[in-house]
VONUDO-946171 format. One record per residue (C-alpha): x, y, z; residue number from 1; chain; residue in three letters. Coordinates in pm, whole numbers, plus 50000, padded with zeros to 5 digits. Example, Ala and Ser with C-alpha at 12.3 -4.5 7.8 and 13.67 -1.06 7.14 Angstrom:
% residues 2
     u     v     w   k c   r
 51230 49550 50780   1 A ALA
 51367 49894 50714   2 A SER
% end
This chain:
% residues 275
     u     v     w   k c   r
 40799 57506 26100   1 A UNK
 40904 57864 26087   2 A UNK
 40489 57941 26173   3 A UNK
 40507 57735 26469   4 A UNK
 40811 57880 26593   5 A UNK
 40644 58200 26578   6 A UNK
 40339 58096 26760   7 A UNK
 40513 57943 27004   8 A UNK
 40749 58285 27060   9 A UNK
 40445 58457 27061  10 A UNK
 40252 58270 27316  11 A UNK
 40577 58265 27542  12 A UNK
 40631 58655 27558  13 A UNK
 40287 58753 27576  14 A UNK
 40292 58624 27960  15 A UNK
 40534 58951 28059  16 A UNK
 40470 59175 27778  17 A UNK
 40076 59148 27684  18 A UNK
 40066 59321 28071  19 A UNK
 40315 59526 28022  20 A UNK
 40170 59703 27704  21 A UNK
 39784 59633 27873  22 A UNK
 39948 59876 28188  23 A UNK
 40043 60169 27938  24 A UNK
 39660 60182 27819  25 A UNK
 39570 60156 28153  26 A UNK
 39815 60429 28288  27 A UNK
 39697 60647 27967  28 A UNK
 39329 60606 28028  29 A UNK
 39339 60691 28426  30 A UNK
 39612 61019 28298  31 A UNK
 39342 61126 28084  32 A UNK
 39040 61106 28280  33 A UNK
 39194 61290 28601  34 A UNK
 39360 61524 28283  35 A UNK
 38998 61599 28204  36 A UNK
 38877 61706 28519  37 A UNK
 38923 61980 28719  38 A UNK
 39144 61815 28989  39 A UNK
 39519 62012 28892  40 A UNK
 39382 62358 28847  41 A UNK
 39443 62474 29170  42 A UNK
 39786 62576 29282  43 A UNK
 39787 62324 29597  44 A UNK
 39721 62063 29311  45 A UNK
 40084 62100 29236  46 A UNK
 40226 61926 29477  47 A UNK
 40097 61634 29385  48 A UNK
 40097 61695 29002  49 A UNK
 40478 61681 29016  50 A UNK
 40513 61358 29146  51 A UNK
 40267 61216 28946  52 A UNK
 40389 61317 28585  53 A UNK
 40701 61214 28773  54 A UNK
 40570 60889 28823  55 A UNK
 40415 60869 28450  56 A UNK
 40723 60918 28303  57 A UNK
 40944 60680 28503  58 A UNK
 40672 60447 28457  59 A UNK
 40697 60470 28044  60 A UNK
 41036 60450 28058  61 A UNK
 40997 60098 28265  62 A UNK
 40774 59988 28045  63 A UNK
 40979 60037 27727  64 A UNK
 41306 59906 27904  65 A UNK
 41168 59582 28051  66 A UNK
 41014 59524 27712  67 A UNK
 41358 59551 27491  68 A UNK
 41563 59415 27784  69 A UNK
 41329 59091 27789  70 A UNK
 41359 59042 27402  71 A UNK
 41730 59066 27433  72 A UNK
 41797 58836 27759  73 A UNK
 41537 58572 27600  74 A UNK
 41712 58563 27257  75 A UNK
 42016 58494 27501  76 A UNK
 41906 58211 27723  77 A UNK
 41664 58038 27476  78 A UNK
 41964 58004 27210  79 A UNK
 42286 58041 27407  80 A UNK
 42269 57891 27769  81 A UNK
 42133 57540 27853  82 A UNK
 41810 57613 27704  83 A UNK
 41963 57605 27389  84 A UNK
 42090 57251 27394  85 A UNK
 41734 57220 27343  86 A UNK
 41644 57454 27059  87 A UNK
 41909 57328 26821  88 A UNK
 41790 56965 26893  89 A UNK
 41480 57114 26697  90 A UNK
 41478 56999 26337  91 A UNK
 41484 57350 26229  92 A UNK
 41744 57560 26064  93 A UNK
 41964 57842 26263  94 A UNK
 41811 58082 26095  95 A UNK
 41392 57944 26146  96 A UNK
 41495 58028 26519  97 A UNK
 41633 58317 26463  98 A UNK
 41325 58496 26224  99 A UNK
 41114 58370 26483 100 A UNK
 41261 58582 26759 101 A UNK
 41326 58837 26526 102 A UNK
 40939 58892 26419 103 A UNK
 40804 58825 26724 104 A UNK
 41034 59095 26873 105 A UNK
 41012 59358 26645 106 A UNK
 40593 59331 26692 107 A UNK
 40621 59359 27085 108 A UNK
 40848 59631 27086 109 A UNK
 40691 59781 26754 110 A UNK
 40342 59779 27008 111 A UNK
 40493 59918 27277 112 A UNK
 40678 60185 27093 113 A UNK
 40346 60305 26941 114 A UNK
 40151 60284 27257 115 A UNK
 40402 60475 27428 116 A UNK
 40360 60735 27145 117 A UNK
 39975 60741 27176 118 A UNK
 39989 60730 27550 119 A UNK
 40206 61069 27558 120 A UNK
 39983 61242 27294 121 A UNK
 39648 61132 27438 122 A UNK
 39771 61294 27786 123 A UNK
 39891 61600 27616 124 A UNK
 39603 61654 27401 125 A UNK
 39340 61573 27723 126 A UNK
 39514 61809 27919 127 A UNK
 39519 62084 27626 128 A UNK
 39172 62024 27551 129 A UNK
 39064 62077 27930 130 A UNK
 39297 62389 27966 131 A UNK
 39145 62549 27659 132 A UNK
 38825 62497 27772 133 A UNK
 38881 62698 28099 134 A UNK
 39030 62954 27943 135 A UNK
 38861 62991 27583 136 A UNK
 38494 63050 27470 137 A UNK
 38532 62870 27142 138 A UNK
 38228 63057 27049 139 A UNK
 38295 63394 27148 140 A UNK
 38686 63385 27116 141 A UNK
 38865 63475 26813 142 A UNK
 39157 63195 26764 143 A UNK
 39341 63431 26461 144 A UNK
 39435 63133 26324 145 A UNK
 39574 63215 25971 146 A UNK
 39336 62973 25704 147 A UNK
 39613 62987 25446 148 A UNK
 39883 62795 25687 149 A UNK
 39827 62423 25629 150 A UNK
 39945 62101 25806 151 A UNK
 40191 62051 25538 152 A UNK
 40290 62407 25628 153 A UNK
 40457 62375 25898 154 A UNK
 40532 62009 25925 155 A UNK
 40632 61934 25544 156 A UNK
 40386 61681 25489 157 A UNK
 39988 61653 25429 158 A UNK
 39822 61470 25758 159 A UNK
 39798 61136 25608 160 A UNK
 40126 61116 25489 161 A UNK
 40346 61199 25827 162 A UNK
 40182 60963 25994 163 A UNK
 40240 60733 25716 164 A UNK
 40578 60849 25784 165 A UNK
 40603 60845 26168 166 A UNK
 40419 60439 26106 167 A UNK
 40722 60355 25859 168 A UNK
 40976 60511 26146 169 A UNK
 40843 60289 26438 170 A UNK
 40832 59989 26232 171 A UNK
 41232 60050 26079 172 A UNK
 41307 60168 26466 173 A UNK
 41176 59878 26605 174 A UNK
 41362 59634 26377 175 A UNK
 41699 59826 26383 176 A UNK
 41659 59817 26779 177 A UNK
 41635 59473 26848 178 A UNK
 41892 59338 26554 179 A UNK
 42126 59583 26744 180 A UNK
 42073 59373 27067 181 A UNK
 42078 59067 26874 182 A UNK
 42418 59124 26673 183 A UNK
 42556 59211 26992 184 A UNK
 42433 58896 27160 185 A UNK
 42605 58700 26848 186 A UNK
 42887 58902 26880 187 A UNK
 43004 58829 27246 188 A UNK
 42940 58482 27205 189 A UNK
 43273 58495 26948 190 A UNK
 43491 58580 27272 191 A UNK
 43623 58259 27485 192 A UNK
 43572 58418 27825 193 A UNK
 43310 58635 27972 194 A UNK
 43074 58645 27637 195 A UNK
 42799 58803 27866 196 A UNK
 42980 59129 27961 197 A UNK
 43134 59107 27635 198 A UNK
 42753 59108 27472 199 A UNK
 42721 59450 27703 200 A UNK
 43019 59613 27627 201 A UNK
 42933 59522 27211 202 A UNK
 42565 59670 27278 203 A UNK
 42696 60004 27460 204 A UNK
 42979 60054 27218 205 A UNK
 42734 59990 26880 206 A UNK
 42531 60244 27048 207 A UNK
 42796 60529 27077 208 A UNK
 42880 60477 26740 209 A UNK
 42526 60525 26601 210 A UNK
 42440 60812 26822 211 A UNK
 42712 60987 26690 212 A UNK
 42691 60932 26363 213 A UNK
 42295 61027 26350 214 A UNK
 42355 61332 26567 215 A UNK
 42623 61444 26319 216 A UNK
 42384 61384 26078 217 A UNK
 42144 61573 26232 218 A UNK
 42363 61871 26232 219 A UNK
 42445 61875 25932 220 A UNK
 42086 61865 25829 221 A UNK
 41962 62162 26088 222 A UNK
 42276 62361 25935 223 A UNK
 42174 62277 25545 224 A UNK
 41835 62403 25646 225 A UNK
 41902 62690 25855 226 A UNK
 42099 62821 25578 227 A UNK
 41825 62740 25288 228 A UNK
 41552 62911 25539 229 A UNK
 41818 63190 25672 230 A UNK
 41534 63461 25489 231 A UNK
 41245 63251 25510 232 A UNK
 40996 63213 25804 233 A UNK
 40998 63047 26116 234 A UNK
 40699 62801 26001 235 A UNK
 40873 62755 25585 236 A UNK
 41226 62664 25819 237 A UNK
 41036 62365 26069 238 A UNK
 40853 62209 25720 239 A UNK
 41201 62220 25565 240 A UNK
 41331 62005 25811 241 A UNK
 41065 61771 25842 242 A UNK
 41129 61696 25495 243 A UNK
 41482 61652 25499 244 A UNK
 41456 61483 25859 245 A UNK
 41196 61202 25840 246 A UNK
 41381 61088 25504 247 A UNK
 41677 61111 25663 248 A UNK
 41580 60891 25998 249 A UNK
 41414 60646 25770 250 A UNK
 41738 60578 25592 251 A UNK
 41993 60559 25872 252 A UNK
 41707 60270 26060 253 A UNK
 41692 60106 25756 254 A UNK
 42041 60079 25646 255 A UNK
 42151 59983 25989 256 A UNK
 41872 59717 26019 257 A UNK
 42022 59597 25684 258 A UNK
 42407 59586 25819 259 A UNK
 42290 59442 26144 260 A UNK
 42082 59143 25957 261 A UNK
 42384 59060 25737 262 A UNK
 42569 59030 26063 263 A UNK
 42334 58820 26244 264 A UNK
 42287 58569 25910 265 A UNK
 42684 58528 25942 266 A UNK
 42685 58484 26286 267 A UNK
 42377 58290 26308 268 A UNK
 42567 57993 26060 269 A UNK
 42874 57972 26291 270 A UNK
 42879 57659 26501 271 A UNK
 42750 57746 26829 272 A UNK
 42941 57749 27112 273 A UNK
 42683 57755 27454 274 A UNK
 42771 57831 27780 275 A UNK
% end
């Protein structure tokens, strides 16, 4: 039953979000081809380059909102408002409706997460590639690039295995992101009165909490390495804190994911209470 939940999920989202995420390849492929041409060299090109990396960006940012905004608001209506006199009629468990969101969540906003990612790196690396090319004979030109400084070098990790690493972050990010919005769905439906606002004020105040505690983190971190590098160079001190950062990241997604699940199974078995 759980498989058909899914499918169904899937089908249902797909009508917003399949051209949402189908827009960010199209904004990324039109970026890159006017990128790749010679139409922003000029300096009366800038006043119209502005507003359109203006536009990009508060375009993305749309995107990726209306995508985790959607998941949460349909996890809300589908199990907590009339609809959901409906989806507990189903003869499935609390939890079968709840994976079912869950997965099919976490792969939308897992797909737009990593388009979002390739969209900004395609445009950066199209427009790189078309400056260089103005500006450098790659045949004539001399780069001075030192052979002996590797990827790992200066990022901590061979190739294959930071983006093995950046893959393992979207994935935990993704799932920690929308069991935050979930738990705090769950958790303003506990109050009597307003459990809507109280859903918000849950989601803003879990999100404090967690930026605080991974930016302390974070300093803590930058000051451990800063100290451990004080003698060493600039490139030994950025591979140093790739290595203790990604770990780091990895762990604070994934434990939170975990307390956030445990929170949402308990919740999940109370007797439900819709609006």
């Amino acid at each position: 039953m759980l498989k058909k939940l899914i499918k169904y999920e899937w089908k249902d989202t797909r009508r917003l979000l399949l051209p949402i995420n189908l827009a960010i390849i199209a904004l990324t492929l039109v970026g890159c081809a006017m990128l790749s041409t010679s139409i922003f060299d000029s300096k009366e090109a800038l006043i119209f380059s502005i507003p359109l990396l203006l536009l990009y960006v508060l375009s993305i940012m749309a995107f990726s909102s209306v995508t985790i905004i959607y998941i949460y608001v349909r996890f809300y209506k589908n199990l907590y408002t009339a609809e959901g006199y409906l989806m507990h009629t189903l003869p499935v468990t609390p939890m079968q409706l709840f994976h079912s969101k869950l997965i099919v969540g976490c792969c939308w906003f897992g797909l737009n997460s990593l388009l979002t990612t390739l969209s900004v790196m395609a445009l950066g690396f199209a427009a790189g590639f078309h400056q260089a090319s103005i500006n450098m004979n790659f045949d004539t030109v001399n780069l001075n690039l030192d052979p002996s400084i590797s990827f790992a070098d200066i990022f901590g990790y061979p190739l294959p295995t930071f983006l093995l690493w950046m893959l393992a972050l979207l994935v935990l990010g993704a799932f920690s992101s929308i069991l935050m919005g979930y738990v705090s769905v769950l958790l303003g439906q506990q109050m009597e009165r307003n459990k809507l606002a109280a859903s918000i004020a849950f989601y803003f105040g879990i999100y404090m909490v967690i930026q605080v505690i991974t930016s302390v983190a974070m300093m803590v971190l930058e000051f451990i390495a800063l100290n451990d590098t004080a003698n060493e160079s600039f490139t030994a001190t950025m591979s140093d804190t790739f290595r203790m950062v990604l770990p780091l990241m990895g762990i604070i997604y994934f434990a939170v994911g975990i307390v956030f699940y445990i929170i949402c199974r308990l919740l999940m078995n109370r007797k439900v209470n819709l609006d």
